[in-house]
C-alpha positions, -999 to 999 in steps of 0.1 A, spaced: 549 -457 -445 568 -460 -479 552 -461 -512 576 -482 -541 568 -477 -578 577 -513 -590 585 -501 -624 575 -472 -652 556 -439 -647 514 -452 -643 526 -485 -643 492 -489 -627 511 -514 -600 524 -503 -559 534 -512 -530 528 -493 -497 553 -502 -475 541 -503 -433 505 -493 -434 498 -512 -409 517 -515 -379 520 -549 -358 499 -542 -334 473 -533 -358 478 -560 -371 475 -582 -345 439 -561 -339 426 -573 -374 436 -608 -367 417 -611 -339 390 -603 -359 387 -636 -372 374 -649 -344 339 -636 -350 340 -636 -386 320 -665 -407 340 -682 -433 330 -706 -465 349 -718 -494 357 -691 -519 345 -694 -549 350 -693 -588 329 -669 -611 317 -636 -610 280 -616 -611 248 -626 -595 244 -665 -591 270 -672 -612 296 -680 -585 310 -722 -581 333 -736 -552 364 -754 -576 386 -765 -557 412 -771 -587 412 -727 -590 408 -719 -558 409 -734 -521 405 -713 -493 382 -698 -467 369 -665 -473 343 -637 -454 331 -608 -468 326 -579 -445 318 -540 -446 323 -511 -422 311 -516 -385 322 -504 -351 349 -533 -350 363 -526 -392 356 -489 -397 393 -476 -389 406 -502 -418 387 -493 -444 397 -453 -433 429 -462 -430 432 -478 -468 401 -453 -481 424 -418 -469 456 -437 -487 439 -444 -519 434 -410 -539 474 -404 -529 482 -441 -546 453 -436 -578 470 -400 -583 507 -412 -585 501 -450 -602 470 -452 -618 447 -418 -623 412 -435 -629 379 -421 -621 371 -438 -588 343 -434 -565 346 -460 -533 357 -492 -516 336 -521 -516 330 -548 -493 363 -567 -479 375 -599 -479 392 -613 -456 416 -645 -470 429 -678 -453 450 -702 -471 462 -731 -454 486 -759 -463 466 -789 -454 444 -778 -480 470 -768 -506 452 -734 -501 459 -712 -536 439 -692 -565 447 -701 -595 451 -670 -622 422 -645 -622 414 -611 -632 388 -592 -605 367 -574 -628 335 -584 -634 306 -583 -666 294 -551 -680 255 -553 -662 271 -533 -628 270 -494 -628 303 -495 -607 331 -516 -618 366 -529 -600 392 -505 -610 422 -508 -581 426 -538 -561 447 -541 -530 464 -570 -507 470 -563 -473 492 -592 -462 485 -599 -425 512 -625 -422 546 -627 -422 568 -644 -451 587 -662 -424 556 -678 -410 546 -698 -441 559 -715 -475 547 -708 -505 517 -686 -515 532 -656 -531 510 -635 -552 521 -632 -586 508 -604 -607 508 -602 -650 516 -568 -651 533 -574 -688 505 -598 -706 529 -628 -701 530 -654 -674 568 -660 -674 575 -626 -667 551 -617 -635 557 -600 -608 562 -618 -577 551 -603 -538 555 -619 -504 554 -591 -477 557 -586 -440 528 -578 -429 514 -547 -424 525 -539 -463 495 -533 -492 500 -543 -528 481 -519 -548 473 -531 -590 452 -528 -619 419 -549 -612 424 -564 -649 457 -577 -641 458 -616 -643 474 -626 -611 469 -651 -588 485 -671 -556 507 -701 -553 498 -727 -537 510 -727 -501 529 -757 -488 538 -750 -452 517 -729 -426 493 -704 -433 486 -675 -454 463 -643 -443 450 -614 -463 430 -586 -467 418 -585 -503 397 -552 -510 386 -536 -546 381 -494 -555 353 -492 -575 344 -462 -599 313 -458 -624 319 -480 -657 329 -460 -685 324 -484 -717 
């Protein structure tokens, strides 16, 4: 596994290169077959969450540590103090719940730009999020994760990885993915949380 700086010294943005091999891989896809799935949705805090399809179409399911998960979230858990000491040194405490991602052509499947951190009520707050791609760049068009690592749009950062790889940023980056226009795009999207400080 190789970790890449993308740019600077804490430029609270990485990528880990192999985390997962293909055939683990090919073990967390399968997962999908027993996973439920709804429309993502738009918003943030308790029942303040709307499907919009014009920000963000695609099928989501939320799920935490069980006999058939466990070894992913140890696998990204045992990697993160390593990836919070080098790019971001926050005060973290955990990973929360998983997401598992679909986006699919037919339904111009994309999320528009979007920051993951939400309003000051919760005791633990996003601090690190990560992207796990599952699928390969070959094996759909469009969809590439862009991240506003500078504050300007025209100047973001731009991901589409084999899979296996984990893209690592601040949860208060803007970012956000393109629409995809051919096949279909799979993810892992997970947060580290730590106790709000302001």
């Amino acid at each position: 596994m190789r970790i890449g700086k993308v740019a600077g010294y804490f430029n609270k943005l990485a990528v880990a290169s192999e985390m997962f091999n293909s055939n683990e891989i090919e073990k967390i896809l399968f997962l999908e077959k027993i996973m439920r799935f709804e429309p993502g949705a738009v918003g943030g805090g308790i029942g303040e969450s709307t499907e919009d399809k014009e920000v963000r179409s695609c099928d989501v399911s939320m799920f935490n540590p069980d006999e058939n998960t466990s070894w992913i979230f140890d696998r990204i858990g045992n990697f993160v103090p390593k990836v919070n000491y080098d790019h971001f040194m926050l005060n973290i405490s955990h990973l929360s719940t998983m997401q598992y991602t679909v986006y699919k052509d037919k339904n111009n499947g994309h999320y528009d730009w979007h920051i993951d951190v939400f309003p000051a009520y919760f005791t633990f707050e996003r601090k690190i999020s990560g992207v796990l791609f599952l699928t390969n760049p070959d094996e759909y068009e469009g969809g590439e994760l862009e991240i506003m690592n500078t504050g300007s749009p025209d100047r973001a950062v731009s991901f589409k990885q084999n899979a296996g790889d984990v893209v690592f940023f601040s949860s208060n980056f803007p970012h956000r993915v393109k629409p995809v226009t051919k096949g279909t795009r799979r993810s892992i999207v997970f947060w580290v949380e730590g106790e709000r400080e302001f």
